[in-house]
VMD Tcl script that draws the C-alpha trace (Angstrom):
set ca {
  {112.16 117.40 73.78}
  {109.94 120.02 74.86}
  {109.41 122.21 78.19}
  {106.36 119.94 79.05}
  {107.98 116.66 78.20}
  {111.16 117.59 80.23}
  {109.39 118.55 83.29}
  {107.61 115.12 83.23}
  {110.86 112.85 82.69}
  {112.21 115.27 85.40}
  {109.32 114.34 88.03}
  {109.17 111.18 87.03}
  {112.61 110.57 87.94}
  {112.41 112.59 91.30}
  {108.92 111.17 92.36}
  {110.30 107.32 92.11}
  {113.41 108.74 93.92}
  {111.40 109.70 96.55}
  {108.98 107.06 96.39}
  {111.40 104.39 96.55}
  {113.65 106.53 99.67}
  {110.77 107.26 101.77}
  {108.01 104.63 101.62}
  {109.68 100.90 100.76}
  {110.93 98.26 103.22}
  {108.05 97.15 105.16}
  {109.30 93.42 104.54}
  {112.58 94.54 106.31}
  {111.00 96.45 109.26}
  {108.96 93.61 110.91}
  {112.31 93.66 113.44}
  {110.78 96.93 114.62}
  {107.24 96.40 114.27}
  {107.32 92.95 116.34}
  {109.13 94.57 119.27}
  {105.97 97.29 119.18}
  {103.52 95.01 118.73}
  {104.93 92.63 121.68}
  {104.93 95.72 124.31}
  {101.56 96.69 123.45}
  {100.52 93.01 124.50}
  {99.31 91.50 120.33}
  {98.58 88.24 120.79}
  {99.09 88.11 124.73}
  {95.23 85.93 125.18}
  {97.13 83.01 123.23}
  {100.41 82.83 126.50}
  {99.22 80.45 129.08}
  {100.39 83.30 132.12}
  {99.50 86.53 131.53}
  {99.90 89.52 134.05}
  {97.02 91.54 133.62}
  {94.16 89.96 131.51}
  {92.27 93.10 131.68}
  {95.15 95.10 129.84}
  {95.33 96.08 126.02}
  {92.19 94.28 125.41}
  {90.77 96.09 122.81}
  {94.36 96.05 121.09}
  {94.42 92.03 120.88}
  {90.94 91.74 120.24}
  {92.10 93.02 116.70}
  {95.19 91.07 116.97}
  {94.04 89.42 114.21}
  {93.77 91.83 111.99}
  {97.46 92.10 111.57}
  {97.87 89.01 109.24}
  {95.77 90.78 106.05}
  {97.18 93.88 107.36}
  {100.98 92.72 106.49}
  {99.45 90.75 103.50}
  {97.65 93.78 101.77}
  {100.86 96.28 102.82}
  {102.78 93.72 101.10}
  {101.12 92.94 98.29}
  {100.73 96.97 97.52}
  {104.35 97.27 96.38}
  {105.79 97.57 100.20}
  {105.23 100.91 100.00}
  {104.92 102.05 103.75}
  {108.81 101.85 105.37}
  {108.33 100.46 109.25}
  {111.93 100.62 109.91}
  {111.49 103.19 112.59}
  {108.55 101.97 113.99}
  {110.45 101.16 117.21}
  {112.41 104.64 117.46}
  {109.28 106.45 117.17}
  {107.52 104.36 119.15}
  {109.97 104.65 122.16}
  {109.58 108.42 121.60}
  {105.89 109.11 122.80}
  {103.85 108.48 119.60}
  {101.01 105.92 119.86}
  {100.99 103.04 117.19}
  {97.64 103.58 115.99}
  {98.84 107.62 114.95}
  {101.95 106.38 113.50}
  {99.90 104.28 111.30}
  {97.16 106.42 110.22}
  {100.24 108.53 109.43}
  {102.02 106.27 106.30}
  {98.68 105.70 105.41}
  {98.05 109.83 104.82}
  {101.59 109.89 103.15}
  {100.64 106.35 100.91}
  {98.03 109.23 98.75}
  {101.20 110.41 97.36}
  {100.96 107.26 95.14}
  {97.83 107.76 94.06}
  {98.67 111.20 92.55}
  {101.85 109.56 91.07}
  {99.61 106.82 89.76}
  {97.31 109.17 87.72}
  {99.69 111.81 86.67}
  {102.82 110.15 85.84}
  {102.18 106.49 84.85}
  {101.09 104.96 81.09}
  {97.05 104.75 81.69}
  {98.11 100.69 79.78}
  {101.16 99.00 78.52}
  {104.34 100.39 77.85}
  {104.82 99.41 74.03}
  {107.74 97.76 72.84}
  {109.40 98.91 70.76}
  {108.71 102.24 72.17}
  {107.43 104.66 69.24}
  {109.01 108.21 69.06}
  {105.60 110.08 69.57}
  {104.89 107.69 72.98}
  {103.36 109.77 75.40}
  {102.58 108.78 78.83}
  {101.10 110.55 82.44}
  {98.65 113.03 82.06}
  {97.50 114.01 78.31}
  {99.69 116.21 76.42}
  {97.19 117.91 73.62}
  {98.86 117.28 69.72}
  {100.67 114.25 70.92}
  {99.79 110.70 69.95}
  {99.56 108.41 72.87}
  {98.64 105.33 70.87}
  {101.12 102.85 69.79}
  {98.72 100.78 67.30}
  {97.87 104.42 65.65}
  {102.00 104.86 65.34}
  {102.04 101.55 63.86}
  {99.07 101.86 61.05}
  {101.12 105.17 60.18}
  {104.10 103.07 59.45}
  {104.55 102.20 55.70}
  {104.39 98.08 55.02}
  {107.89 96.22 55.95}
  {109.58 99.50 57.36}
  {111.12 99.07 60.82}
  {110.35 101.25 63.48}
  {112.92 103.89 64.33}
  {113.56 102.46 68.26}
  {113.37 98.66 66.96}
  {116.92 97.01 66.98}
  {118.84 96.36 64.48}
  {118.79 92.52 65.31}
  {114.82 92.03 65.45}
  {114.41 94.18 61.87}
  {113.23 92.09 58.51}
  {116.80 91.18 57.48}
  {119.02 93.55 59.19}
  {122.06 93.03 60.93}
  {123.67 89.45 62.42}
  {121.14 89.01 65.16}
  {118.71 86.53 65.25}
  {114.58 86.98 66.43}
  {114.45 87.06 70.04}
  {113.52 84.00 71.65}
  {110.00 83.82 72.85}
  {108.52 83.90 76.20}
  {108.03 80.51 77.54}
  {111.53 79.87 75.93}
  {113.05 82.48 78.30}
  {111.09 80.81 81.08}
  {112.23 77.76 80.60}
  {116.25 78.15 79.89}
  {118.79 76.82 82.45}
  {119.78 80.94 82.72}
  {116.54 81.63 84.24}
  {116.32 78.56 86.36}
  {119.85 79.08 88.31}
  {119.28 82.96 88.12}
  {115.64 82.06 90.15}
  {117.81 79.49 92.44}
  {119.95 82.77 93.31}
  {117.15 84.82 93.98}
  {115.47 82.32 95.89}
  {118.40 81.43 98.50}
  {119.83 84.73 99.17}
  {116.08 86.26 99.65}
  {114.92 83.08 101.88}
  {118.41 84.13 103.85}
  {116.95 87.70 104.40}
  {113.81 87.14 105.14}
  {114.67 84.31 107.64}
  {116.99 86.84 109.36}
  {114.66 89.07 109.98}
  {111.74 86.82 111.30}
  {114.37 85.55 113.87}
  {116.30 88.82 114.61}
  {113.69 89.22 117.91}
  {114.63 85.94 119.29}
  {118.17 85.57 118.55}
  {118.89 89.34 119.76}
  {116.91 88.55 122.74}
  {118.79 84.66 123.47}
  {122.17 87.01 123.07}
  {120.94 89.33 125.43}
  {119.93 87.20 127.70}
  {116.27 88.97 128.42}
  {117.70 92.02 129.19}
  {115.19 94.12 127.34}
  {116.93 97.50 126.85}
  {119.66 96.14 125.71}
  {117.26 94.16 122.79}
  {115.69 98.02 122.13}
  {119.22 99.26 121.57}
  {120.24 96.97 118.62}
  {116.81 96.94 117.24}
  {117.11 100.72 116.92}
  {120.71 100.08 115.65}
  {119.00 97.53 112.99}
  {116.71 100.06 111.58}
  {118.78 102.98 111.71}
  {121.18 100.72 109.38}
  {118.33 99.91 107.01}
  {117.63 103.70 106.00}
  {121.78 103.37 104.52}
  {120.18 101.12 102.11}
  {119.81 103.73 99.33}
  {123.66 104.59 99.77}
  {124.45 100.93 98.98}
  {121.89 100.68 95.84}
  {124.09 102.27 93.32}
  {127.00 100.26 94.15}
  {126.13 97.45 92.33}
  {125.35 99.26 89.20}
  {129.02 100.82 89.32}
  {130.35 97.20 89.25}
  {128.42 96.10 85.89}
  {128.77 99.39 84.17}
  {132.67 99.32 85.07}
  {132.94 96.12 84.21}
  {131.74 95.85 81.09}
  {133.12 99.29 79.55}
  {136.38 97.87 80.04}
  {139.54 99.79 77.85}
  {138.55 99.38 74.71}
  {135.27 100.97 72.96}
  {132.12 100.14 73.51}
  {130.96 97.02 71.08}
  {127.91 97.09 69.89}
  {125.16 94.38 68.65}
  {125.69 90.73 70.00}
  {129.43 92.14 71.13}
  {127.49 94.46 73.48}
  {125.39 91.88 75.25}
  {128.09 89.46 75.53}
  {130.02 92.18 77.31}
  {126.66 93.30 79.83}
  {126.39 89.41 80.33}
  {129.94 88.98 81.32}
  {130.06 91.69 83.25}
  {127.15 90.08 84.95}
  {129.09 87.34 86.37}
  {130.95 89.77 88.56}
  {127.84 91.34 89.93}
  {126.11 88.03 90.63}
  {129.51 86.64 92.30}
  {130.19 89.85 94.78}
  {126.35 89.26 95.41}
  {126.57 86.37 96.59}
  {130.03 86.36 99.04}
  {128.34 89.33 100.45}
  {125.36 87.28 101.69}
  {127.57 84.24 102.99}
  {129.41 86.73 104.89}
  {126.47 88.24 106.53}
  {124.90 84.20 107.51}
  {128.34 83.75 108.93}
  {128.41 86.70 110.64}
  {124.38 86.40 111.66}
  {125.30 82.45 112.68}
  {128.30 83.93 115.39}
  {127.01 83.80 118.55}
  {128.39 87.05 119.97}
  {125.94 89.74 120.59}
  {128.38 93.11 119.44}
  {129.01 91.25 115.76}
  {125.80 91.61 114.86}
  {126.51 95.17 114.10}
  {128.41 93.76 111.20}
  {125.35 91.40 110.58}
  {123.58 94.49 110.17}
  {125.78 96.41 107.71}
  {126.45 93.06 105.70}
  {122.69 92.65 105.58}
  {121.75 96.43 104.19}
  {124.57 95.94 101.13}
  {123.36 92.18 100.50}
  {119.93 93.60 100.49}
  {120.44 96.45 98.35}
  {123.24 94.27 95.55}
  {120.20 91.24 95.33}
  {117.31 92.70 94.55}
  {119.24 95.59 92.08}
  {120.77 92.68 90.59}
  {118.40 90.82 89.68}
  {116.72 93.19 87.84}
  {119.85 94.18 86.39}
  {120.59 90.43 85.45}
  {116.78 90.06 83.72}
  {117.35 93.04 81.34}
  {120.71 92.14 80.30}
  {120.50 88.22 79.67}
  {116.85 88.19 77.99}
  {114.89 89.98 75.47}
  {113.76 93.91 77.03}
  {110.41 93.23 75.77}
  {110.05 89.87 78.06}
  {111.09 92.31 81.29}
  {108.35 92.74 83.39}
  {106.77 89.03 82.79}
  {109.96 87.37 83.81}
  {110.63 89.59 86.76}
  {107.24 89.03 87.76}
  {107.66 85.22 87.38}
  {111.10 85.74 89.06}
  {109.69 86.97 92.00}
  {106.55 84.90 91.83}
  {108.58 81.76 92.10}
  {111.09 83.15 95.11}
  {108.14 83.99 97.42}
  {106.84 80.57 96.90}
  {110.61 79.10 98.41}
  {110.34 81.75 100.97}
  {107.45 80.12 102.69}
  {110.27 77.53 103.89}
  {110.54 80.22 106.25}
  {108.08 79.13 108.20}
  {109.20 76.01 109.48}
  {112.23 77.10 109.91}
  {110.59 79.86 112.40}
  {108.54 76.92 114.02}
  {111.78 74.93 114.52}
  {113.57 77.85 116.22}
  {110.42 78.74 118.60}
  {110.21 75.44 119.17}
  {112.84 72.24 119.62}
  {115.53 74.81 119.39}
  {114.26 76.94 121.86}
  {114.29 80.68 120.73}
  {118.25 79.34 119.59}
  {118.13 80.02 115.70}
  {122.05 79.25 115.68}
  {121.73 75.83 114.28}
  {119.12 77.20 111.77}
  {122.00 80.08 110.91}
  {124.70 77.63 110.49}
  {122.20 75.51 108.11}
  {121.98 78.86 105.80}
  {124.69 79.27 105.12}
  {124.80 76.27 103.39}
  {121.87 77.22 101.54}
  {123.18 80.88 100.52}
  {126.67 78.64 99.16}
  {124.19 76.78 96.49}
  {123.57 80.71 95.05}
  {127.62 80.33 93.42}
  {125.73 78.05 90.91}
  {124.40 81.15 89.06}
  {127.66 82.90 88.07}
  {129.05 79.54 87.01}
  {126.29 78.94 84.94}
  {126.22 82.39 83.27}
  {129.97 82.33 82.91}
  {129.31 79.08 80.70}
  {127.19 80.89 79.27}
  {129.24 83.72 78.13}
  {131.62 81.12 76.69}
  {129.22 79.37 74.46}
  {128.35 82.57 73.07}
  {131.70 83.88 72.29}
  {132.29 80.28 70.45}
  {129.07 81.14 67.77}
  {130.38 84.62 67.30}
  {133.76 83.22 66.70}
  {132.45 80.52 64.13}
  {130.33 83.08 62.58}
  {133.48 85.22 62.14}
  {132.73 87.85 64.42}
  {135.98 89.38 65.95}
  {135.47 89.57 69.57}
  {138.28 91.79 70.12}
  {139.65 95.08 68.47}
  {142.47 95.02 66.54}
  {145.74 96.21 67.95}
  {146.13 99.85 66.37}
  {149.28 100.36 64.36}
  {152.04 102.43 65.48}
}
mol new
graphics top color blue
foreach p $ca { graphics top sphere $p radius 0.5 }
foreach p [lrange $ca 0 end-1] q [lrange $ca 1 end] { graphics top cylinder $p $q radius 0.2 }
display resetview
């Protein structure tokens, strides 16, 4: 690897560092941009009493605009963090400068976009000239030019040993829509779905169940919304954690299999991951469904290492139980399908604000429930694991190493 190529592996790796440290989590700071957004009077013209009509009137004339505000931020990879939207707030600065702000900063994508990103696909499997970011001269960039190069029936040098014309005890991967439609993607999406409906639930009711436990008393609300986003910047502390977990898991005493052995071990290993994953969130709904102001400190801990073990797994879990090449398109269904059982949210919200009366406890308690239905997953994948291990046995496979003579 050359100079050139080093540097840009090198800033690839720090620029997504910082990208993903500084600018993510605007899902997670709507705790602190709601408590803003009340002060400065959004949405006051819809209360039946209001104090001063004549106040903030240009600010909830564009009231409004906050819905494809959120959307758009959102939909653009939540790349803008509002977790100290509140802090900063409280210190002086006006919204509309903190804003204009992130959205200065958010040009640091753009550069990242055109400099360090494939201009199209990322080929798989990956040729050894692949080139990608800004044009390196003498380099090929193009994977069908790498492939018209390649003499008839050869397999590529990065293609695995299971997928090449007649090599090794592997099979073809599976296809797509076969992926799609397995009982490992469907629990894996039921996982996803609960846990993330739990967070995101949490944090559209933090406002009113901090302020029901605090009985109105408004500073006191400020102090453990600042204590809420403070705790969400220790997210990237908790993010390698669950990573530890599966790589320890897996390596286990013996050495390192390789072939089918290998991703029986990353799939078993997987079971632990999804498992810790999941007591982790029940423990933060029980915690968030306690209704005692001072626990919700631990409510806000649990939260952050839920938070940062769900959405790491489950990219973890897509690589290691389907084909690499099907990634992106079932992470992108993944997702798709979760955001579409987080709109139960919004009843939810409706019940809270209304028949319960700002009270989300019963709509706490119900959660946890929900987050419980998550233990499917493991179970699932753990039957998994012991299917497999039953063809590799009846295809003679050892699935452990020998004990070494003395």
């Amino acid at each position: 690897m050359g100079a050139a190529g080093l540097a840009k592996r090198l800033g690839t790796f720090l620029s997504g560092l910082l990208e993903c440290g500084i600018f993510c989590g605007v899902i997670f700071g709507w705790a602190s941009l709601v408590f803003v957004l009340k002060k400065l009077g959004y949405f006051e013209d819809l209360c039946e009493v209001t104090s001063d009509p004549s106040a903030n009137r240009t600010l909830t004339a564009l009231a409004l605009l906050l819905f494809p505000a959120m959307s758009m931020l959102s939909v653009g990879g939540i790349l803008l963090i509002l977790t100290n939207m509140q802090v900063l707030h409280e210190r002086g600065l006006t919204l509309r400068a903190m804003f204009l702000f992130m959205a200065a900063c958010s040009a640091w994508h753009l550069l990242r976009t055109f400099f360090l990103l494939p201009r199209s696909r990322i080929p798989y499997p990956l040729p050894p000239t692949y080139d990608y970011g800004a044009r390196c001269p003498g380099r090929s960039r193009s994977y069908r030019t790498h492939e018209e190069k390649r003499p008839p029936g050869e397999p590529g040098p990065e293609e695995p040993l299971e997928q090449r014309p007649g090599g090794g005890e592997g099979t073809s991967p599976a296809p797509f829509w076969a992926c799609a439609r397995s009982a490992l993607f469907g629990v894996h999406v039921l996982w996803l779905s609960a846990m993330q409906l739990r967070h995101y639930l949490f944090i559209g009711t933090l406002n009113p169940l901090l302020d029901h436990l605090a009985r109105g008393d408004q500073r006191l609300v400020s102090t453990y919304t600042n204590a809420f986003a403070f705790t969400q910047l220790c997210g990237v502390l908790c993010a390698p954690w669950n990573g530890l977990i599966l790589d320890r898991h897996k390596r286990g005493k013996g050495p390192r299999p390789e072939g089918a052995l290998a991703a029986l071990a990353d799939l078993r290993a997987s079971v632990l991951s999804l498992t810790v994953t999941v007591v982790q969130c029940v423990l933060f709904s029980v915690c968030a469904a306690v209704p005692v102001l001072p626990v919700q400190f631990a409510t806000f801990v649990l939260q952050v290492v839920s938070r940062s073990f769900l959405y790491g797994g489950n990219a973890a879990f897509l690589a290691i139980a389907f084909p690499p090449q099907h990634f992106g398109k079932l992470y992108g269904l993944a997702m798709a399908l979760s955001a579409l059982v987080a709109l139960l949210q919004y009843p939810c919200l409706a019940l809270v604000r209304g028949p319960l009366r700002q009270d989300p406890f019963y709509v706490n308690v119900a959660m946890v429930a929900v987050v419980l239905v998550a233990f499917a997953s493991p179970v699932v994948v753990a039957r998994e694991c012991r299917r497999r291990a039953k063809e590799l046995e009846a295809a003679g496979t050892p699935l452990a190493e020998p004990p070494t003579p003395h």
